[in-house]
N, C-alpha and C positions, 0 to 999 in steps of 0.2 A: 177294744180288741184285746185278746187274749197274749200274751207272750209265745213270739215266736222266736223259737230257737231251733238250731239243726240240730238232733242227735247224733251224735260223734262218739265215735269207738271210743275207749279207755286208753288216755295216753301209756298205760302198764300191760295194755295187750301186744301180744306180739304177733304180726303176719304170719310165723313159722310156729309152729305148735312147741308150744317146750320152752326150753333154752338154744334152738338151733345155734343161735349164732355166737354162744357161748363154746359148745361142744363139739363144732364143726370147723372151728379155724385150728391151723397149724401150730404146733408151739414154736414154731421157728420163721413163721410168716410167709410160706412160699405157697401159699392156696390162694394163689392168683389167679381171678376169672380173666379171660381175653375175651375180645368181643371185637364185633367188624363197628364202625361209625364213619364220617367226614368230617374233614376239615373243617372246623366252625367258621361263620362266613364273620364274623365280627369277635371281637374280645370277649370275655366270658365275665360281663356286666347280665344278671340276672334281666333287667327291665331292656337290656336292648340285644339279646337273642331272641329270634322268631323262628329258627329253623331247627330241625332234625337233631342234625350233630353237634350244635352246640345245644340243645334242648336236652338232652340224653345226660353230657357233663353237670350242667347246672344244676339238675333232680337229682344228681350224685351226691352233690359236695356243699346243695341247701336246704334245709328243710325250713317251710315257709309256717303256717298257720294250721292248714291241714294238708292232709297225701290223699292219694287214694288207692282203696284196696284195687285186690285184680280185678271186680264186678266193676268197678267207678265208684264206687260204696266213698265216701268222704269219710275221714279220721282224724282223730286230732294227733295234730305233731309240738309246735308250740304251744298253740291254745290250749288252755284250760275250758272257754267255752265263751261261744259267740251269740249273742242273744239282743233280742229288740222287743219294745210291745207296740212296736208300730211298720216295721217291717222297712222303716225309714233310718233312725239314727239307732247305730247296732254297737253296742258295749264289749269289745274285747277283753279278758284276763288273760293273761300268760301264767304258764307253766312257770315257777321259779328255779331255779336253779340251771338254765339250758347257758353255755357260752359255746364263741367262736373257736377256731384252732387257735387263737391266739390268746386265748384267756380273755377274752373282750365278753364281759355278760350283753346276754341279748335282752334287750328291752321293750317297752314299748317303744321307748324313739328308734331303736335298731330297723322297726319297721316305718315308722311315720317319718321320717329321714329319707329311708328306700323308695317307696312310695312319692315324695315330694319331688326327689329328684327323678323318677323315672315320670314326670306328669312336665316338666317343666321344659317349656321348650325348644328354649336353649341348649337343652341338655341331649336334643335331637335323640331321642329315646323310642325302638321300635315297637316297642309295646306301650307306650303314653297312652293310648287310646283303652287301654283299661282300667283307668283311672276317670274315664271322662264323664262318672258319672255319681261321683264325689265332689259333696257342694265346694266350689270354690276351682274347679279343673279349670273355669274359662281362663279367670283369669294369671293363671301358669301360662296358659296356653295360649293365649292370644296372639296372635301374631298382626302388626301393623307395619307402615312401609317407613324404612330406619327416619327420624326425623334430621341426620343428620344430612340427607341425599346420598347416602353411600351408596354405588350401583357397583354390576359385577361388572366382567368383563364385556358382557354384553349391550353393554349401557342400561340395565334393570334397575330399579332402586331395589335395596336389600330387603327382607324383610326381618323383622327383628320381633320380641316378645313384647308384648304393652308390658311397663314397667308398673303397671299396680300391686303384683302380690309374687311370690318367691317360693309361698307356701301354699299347701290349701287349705279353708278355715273350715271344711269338714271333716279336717283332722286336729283330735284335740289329745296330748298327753294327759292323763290323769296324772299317775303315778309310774314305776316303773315295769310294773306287770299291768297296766289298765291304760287303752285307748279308746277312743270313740271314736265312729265315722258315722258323718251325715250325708245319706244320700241324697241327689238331687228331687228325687220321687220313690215309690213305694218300690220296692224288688224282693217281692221275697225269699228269692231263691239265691238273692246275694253271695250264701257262703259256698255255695258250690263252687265258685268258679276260685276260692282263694287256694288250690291246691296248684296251681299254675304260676311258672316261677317267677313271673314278673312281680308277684308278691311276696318273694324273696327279704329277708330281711338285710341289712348293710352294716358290717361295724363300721366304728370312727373312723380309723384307717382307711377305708376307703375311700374318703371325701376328702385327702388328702392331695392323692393324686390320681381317679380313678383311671387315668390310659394303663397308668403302670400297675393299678390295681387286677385290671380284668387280663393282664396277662399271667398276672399271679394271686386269683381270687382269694379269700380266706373265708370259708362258710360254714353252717354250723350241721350238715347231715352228717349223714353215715358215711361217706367216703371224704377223702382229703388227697389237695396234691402230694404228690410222694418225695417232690422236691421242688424247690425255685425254677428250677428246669425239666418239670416235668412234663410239660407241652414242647412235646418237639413237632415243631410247625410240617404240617402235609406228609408227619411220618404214624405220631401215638400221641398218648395222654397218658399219663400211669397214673394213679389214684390208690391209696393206699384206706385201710380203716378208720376211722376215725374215733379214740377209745374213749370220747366223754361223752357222746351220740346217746342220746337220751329219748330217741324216737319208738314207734311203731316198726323201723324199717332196719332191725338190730342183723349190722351184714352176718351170716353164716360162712364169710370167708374171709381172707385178709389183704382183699384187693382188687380192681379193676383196671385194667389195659383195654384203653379203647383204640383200638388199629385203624389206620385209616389209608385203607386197600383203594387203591386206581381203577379197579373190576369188581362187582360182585363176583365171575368166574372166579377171580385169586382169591378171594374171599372161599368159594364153596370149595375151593381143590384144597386151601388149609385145614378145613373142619374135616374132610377126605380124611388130609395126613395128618390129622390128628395134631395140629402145629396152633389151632383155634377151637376156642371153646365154645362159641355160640354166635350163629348168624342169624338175625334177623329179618334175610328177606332170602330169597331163590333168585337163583339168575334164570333167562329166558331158556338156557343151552340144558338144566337141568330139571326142568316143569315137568317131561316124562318120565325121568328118573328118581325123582328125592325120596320118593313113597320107598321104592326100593333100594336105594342109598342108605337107606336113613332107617329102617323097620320100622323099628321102636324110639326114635330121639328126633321126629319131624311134628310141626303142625300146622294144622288146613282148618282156621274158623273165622269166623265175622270177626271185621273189628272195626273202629271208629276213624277210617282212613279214606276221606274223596277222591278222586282223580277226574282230571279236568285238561280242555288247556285253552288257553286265553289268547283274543285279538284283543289288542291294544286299538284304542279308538282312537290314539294320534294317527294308524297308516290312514292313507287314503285308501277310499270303499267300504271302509270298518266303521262308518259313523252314521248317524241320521237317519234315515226311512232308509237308504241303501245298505246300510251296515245292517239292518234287521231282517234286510230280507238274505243278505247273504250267511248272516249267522244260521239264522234258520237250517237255509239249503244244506250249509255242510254239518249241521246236526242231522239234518235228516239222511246224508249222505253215506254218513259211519252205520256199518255190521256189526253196533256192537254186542251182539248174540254171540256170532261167529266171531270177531276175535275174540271174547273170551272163553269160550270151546276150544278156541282150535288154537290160538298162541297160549293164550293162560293155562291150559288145562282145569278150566273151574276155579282156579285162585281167585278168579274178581267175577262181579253179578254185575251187568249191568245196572248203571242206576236213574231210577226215578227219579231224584230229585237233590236239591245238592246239599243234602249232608250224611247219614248214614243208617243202614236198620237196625244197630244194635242200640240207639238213642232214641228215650222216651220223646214220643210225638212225632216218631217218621211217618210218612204218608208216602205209597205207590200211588196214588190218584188225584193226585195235586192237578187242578185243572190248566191244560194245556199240557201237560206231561208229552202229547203225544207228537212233538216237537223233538222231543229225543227217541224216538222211534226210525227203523230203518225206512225209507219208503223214497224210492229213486223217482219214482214219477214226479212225486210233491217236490223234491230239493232241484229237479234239474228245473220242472214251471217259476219256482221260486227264485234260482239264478237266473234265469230268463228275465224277472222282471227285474232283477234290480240292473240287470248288463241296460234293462232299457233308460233307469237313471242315468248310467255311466256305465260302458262297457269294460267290461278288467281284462286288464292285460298282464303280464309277469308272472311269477312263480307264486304257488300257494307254499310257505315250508311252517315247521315245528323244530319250534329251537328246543334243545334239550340238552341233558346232562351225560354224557359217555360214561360218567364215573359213577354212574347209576343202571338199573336194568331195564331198561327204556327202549336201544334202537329196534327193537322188533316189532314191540308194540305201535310206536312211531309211524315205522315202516308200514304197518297194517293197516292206520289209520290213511297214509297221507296216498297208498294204493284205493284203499276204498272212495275217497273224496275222489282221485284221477277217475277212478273210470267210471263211476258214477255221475259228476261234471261234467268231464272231459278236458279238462284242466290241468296243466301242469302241478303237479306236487312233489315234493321234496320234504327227509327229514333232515334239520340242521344241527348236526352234533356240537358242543361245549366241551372243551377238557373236564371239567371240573362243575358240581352245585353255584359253586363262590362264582364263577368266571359267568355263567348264564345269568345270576341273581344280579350280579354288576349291569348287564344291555339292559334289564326288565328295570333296575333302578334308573339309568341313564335317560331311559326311553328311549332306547336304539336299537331295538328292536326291527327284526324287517317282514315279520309275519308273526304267524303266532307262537306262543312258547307252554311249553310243558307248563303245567300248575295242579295245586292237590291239596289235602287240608289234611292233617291228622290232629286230632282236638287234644286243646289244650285242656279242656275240664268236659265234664259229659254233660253239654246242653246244647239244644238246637241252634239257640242263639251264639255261641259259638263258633259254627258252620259257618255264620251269616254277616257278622259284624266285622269282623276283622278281616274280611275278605273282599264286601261289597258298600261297606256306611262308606257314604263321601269322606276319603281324607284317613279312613283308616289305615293302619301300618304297614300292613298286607293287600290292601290294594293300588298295589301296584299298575296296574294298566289304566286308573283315574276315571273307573267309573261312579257316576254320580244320578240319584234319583230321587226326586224328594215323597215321591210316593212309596218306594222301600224305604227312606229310613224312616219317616213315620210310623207307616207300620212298626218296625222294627223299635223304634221310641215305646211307643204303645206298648207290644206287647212285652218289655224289659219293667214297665210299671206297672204291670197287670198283677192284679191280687192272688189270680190265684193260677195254678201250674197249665190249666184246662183253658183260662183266658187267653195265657201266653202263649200257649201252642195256638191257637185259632188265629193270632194274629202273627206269628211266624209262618203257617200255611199261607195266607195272604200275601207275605213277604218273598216268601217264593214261586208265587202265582207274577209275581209282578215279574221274578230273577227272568221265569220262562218266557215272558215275552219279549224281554230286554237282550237275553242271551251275554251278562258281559264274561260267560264263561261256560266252555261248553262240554256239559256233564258227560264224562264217555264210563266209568265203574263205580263200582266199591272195592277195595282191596282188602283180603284176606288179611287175618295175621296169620303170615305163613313164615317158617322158621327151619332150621336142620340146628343139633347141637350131636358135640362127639359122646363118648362113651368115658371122654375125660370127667365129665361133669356127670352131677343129679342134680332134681328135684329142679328143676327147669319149668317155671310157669310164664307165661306173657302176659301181661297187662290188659285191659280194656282198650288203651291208644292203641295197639301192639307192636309197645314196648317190654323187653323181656325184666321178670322183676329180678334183677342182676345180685340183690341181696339176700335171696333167698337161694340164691346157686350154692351147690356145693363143690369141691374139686373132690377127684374120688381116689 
């Protein structure tokens, strides 16, 4: 077999035509972009952030192997270039000369270090599971019951790591610029997904003490903290330039303040007065308004963003032949034509299937699709029969985030299920992302909860893995099927792009029967920015590309 390699942009090309990011900052430093975000739900550890707002910092202040353009397009940032003739064990070089803000050169072990620790599972790492397919993940990962009989409070015996390996042996340092990794099986599309932060790289320093590390990261992108105290907890982040940043991603200004607003409304009334520079979503209060708010400085397009929301298969009626038939009913229960006409104003399409239309190998006609179709006669026969397993009693609710733009949509959903049922429903508001993310880790949940996906790298498998493999990071609610992950096995080792999508359709043929989550859109990337700023583009995730911003 021939060598496969990704063609990768020219680490000397720039996103901005020119010298933007030379010619467009302040000489006195004050072209600071502002930006709305959240409170990150964990410390700012590359490999154990999963969510939004701390996902947004990380891509700041790391640059990993490669980025991606605004299309998804892969680039190289590190790398000098990633290459295999087997599609199996894949030969990294680095770019010479890249260090941290602290003068730490990056290396190959910068990343083989990063990587080992974020796989090992002591190191209870939210993202490990993207590593799990680098020979040698089992045993990091292993988990056996302590042999010393430690139990918790519960009388449990603990579970601890099998003490076989610390490292993984399909990670090998050559040299300081050359690593190697051996896959378990063939993947050829491997490098795509290394634009995504958990493949972050680590200085030394941080293996020090990483608690105190991820409150005060040291990374090697284009932005940096602005100070030791520059995460002020549930208020900002400041983030300053970074002037040895040797990327693709060269900032065109001299900084980022990521705000972190209690309302999208406070959010959209600052970009109003002109007090914020770029918001990345719309609230429910101004969906008729932004177009006209906004003339010239809004946008309304596809992006790589699910929405969803989950029964946990610990409550009772959420499990076994009764749980399938009640999943069903309330998928078939939701208008979701009508809410997104008439609450959204068109910002979301209902969806077919659970990952998104702007990724190579989406399918509208995944069979059994028509399980997320409106149809009140089907869902009320359908709750009919599972009431005849066990009849339900108590409240239907959706637990959700306040500090996000959700209660309407909520609202619309848990009306259509009432009167289509005839079932009590309720939405259940959360202060805070962090505060909802803590019941759905706990398992404490008392119905079902908000859930969504914004991809970390543009592949189907993406959508899939880290949401629904047994024991992945992000599944949360502990569903398990050994007929999806197969599939899902299969087509991560398929040779070629056209195999792997045949058996990711499969994969999702299985999801729609299973329902462990129940598809209600797609979300737009929809945005407002003031007249403070230019040259404003969003990303493919839609994320805005914040280094490309200008202050005017």
């Amino acid at each position: 077999m021939g060598i496969v390699a990704i063609a990768l942009a020219s680490t000397g090309a720039l996103v901005l035509s020119g010298c933007a990011g030379e010619s467009t900052t302040s000489a006195d430093g004050t072209a600071i972009i502002t930006t709305n975000g959240s409170e990150p739900q964990m410390s700012l550890i590359p490999t154990n952030t999963t969510e939004v707002g701390g996902g947004k910092i990380i891509t700041s202040i790391f640059a990993g192997l490669v980025s991606y353009s605004a299309d998804g397009e892969i680039q190289n940032e590190v790398a000098e270039s990633i290459e295999s003739d087997d599609a199996t064990t894949w030969t990294v070089t680095l770019n010479d000369g890249w260090t941290f803000t602290n003068d730490e050169p990056v290396t190959a072990s910068s990343f083989v270090d990063a990587w080992n620790y974020g796989a090992l599972s002591t190191n209870a790492q939210g993202s490990s599971y993207f590593f799990d397919n680098i020979v040698g993940y089992s045993d990091v990962s292993n988990m056996i019951d302590d042999p010393t009989g430690a139990t918790d409070e519960d009388g449990n015996v603990l579970r601890v790591a099998s003490p076989l390996a610390e490292t993984m042996s399909g990670l090998t340092v050559v040299d300081d610029t050359t690593f190697t990794v051996e896959l378990a099986g063939t993947e050829a599309d491997w490098p795509l997904r290394l634009g995504y932060t958990a493949y972050s790289p680590l200085p030394e320093v941080a293996f020090e003490d990483m608690d105190a590390f991820g409150q005060n990261p040291i990374g090697n992108g284009p932005y940096e903290l602005a100070s030791e105290n520059a995460w002020e907890h549930e208020v900002q982040i400041e983030l300053v330039t970074n002037p040895d940043y040797a990327g693709v991603r060269t900032p065109a200004n001299d900084g980022l303040t990521i705000i972190f607003y209690a309302s999208f409304d406070a959010a959209y009334a600052a970009v109003q007065g002109g007090d914020l520079d770029v918001l990345d979503a719309i609230p429910e209060s101004a969906l008729a308004s932004y177009e006209s708010d906004f003339p010239d400085t809004f946008i309304n397009e596809p992006a790589a963003v699910f929405q969803a929301f989950n029964m946990p298969y610990y409550l009772e009626h959420w499990s076994g032949d009764e749980g399938k038939l009640r999943r069903a009913a309330v998928s078939m229960a939701i208008d979701r034509a009508e809410i997104t006409d008439v609450v959204f104003q068109n910002t979301r399409t209902p969806a077919t299937d659970f990952t998104s239309p702007v990724i190579d190998g989406y399918s509208d006609s995944l069979a059994g699709s028509e399980v997320l179709e409106f149809n009140p006669e089907e869902a009320l026969a359908l709750w009919a029969e599972a009431d005849a397993i066990s009849p339900y009693t108590g409240t239907f609710d959706i637990a959700y985030n306040a500090d996000g733009p959700h209660q309407v949509w909520v609202d619309a959903v848990v009306n259509s299920v009432k009167n289509t049922l005839g079932i009590d429903a309720v939405g259940k508001p959360y202060p805070t992302f962090g505060a909802a993310l803590e019941d759905r880790d706990a398992q404490a949940l008392t119905g079902a909860t908000r859930a969504g996906w914004q991809a970390d790298y543009p592949s189907l498998y993406n959508f899939l893995a880290p949401l629904y493999q047994t024991g992945a990071g992000s599944n949360y609610e502990g569903y398990s099927s050994e007929a999806f992950d197969t599939l899902l096995k299969e087509g991560a080792a398929a040779s070629s792009v056209e195999e792997a999508t045949a058996k990711y359709v499969e994969a999702q043929e299985v999801l729609l029967q299973d329902l462990p989550t129940i598809p209600l859109w797609y979300q737009n990337t929809s945005g407002v920015w003031s007249d403070t700023v230019s040259n404003v583009e969003f990303g493919w995730d839609s994320v805005p590309l914040y280094h490309a911003i200008t202050k005017n």
